[in-house]
N, C-alpha and C positions, 0 to 999 in steps of 0.2 A: 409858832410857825408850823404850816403842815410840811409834812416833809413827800414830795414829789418822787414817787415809783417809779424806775422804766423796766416795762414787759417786753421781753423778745416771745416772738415767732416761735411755736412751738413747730417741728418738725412734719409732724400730722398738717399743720395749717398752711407749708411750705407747700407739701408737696398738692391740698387741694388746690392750690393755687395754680402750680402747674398741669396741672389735669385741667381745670379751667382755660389755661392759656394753648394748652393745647386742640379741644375741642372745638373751641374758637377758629383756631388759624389750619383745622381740617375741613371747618365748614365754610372759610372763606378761601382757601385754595382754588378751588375750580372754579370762579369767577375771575382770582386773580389771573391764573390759565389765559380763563377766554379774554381776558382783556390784552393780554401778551399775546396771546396769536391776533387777537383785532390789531393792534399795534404793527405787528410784522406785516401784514398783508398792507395797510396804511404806509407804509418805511417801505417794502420791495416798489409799490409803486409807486413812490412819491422820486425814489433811484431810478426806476428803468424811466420815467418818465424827462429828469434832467439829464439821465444817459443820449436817448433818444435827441434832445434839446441842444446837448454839447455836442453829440454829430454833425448835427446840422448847421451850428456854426461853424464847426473846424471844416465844413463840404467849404462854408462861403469864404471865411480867411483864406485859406489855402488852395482854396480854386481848383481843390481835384475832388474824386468821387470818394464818399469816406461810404466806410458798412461798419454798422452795427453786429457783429456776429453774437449772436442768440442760438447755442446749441441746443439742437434738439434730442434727437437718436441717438442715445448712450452705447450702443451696438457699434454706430459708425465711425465714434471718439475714439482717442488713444485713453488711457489711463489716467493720465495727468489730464485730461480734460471732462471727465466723465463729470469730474465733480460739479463743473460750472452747468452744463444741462438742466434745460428747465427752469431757466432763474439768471442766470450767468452773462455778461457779458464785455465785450471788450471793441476798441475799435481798431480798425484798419484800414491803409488806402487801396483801393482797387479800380480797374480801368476795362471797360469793354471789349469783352469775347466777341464781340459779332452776336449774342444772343441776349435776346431780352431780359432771359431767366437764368445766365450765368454769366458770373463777372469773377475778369484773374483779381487772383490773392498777389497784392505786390509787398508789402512789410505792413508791421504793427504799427501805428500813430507814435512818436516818441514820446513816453512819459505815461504811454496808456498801458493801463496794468488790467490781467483776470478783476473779476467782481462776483460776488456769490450772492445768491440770494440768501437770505435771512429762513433758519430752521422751521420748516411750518407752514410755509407761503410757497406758490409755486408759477407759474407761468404756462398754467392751463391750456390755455388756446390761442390764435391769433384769427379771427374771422376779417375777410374780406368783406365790407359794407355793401356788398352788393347781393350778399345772401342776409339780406334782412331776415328772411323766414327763422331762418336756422338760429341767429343770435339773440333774436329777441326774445322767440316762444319755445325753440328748444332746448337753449340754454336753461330754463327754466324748468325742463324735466329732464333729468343725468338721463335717463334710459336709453333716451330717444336722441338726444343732443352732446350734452356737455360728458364731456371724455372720463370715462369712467376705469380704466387702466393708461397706463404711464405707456403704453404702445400707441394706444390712441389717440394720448397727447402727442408724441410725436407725430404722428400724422397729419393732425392737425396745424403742428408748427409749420411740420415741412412742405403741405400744401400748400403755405400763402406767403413764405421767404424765397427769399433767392439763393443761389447756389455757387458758391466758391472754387473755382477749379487753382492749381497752382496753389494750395495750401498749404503753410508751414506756422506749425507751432513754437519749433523751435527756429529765432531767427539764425541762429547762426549753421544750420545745416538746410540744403538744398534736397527740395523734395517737388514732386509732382503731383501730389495725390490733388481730391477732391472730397468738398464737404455739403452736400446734397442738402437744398433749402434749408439756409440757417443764417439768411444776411437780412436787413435794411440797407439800402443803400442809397444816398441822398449825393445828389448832385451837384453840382459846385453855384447853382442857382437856388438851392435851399429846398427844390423838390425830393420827393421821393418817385425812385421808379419801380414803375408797376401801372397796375389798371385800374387799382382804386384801392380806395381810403383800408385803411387796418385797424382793427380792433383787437386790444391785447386784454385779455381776461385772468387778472390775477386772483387767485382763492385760496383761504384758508385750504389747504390739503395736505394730505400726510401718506408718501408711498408705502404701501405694504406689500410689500414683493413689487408682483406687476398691477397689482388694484389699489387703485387711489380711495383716499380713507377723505372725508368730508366732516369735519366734525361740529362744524354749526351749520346745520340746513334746518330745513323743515319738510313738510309733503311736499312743497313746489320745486323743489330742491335745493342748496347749497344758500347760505343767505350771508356769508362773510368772504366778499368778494369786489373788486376794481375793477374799471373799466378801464381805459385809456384808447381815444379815439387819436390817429395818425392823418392830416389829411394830405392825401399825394400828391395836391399842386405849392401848398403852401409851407410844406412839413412843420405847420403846428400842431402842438399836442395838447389834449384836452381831455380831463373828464369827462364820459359819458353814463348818465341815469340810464337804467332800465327801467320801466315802468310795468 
């Protein structure tokens, strides 16, 4: 009969092994990355988009005006709100000021809680459909269009939301402030009001101070990025291609 060896592992052979396994899972790191930030930006929209959707039902169940509040202006937040800016939202009922472009803050929806966006992913911009120019061809070059510090985002949000007056974060203390373009606000007929259709643009991005960091583009700029089209008679929501 022969008689059957067992060899162990010498220590030298251990640890090439881990030098192996580590070179390995440093060269596939940064793909795994980019497939995690592609993920996020896929997950923030696929949220703000049945966000958006459960609005609009709870406008028609409940037969009053519901708003989506989408912070923008982290200047204009308290503390405890900053975090949700640019990503965040929550809903609440509200009822006509006399103004097209501000509606009172009456309470939070019951059972509606903050929501954050996901590390990575951000809520860029919100364009009105009627400046085609801007969303289609400028969006395509940061320079010229798409928001290139977290100031400008804001601007952007706050041009084309609506504005809250009678805002309270905290329900159980009484306040008067207001919170300048930062709602959806759908109907108890399942529109939205405004003057036209909304485009929400969510993109990989990453704040660095007050300058937005992009970290998949190319020359034409930013290339890991959602659309989400709003339409104001209908309040369906839908992915939209850029081309």
């Amino acid at each position: 009969m022969i008689k059957q060896t067992k060899t162990n592992f010498t220590l030298i052979e251990l640890l090439v092994v881990m030098l192996l396994m580590g070179f390995l899972i440093t060269l596939m790191l940064p793909g795994f990355n980019r497939m995690i930030s592609g993920n996020k930006v896929d997950q923030m929209a696929s949220n703000l988009k049945l966000a958006l959707e459960q609005a609009q039902s709870h406008a028609i169940t409940s037969r009053r005006y519901v708003a989506l509040v989408l912070p923008s202006n982290k200047s204009a937040w308290e503390t405890e709100e900053q975090r949700y800016c640019l990503g965040g939202y929550r809903m609440a009922y509200v009822k006509n000021s006399g103004s097209t472009s501000t509606w009172k803050f009456q309470k939070w929806v019951p059972d509606s809680v903050w929501k954050n966006a996901p590390d990575g992913a951000m809520l860029v911009e919100v364009v009105g459909s009627a400046n085609t120019n801007r969303f289609q061809t400028q969006f395509q070059n940061p320079g010229n269009g798409l928001p290139n510090t977290v100031t400008d985002v804001n601007t952007s949000l706050g041009n084309n939301l609506l504005t809250l007056s009678r805002y309270s974060y905290d329900a159980s203390t009484s306040t008067s402030e207001s919170r300048s373009n930062c709602a959806v606000v759908f109907s108890p007929y399942g529109g939205v009001k405004g003057n036209e259709d909304l485009r929400f643009v969510i993109a990989e991005a990453i704040p660095n101070g007050d300058n937005l960091l992009f970290p998949s583009r190319d020359n034409a700029g930013p290339t890991n990025y959602r659309v989400l089209n709003l339409n104001r008679f209908t309040g369906k929501v839908d992915y939209l291609s850029i081309q």
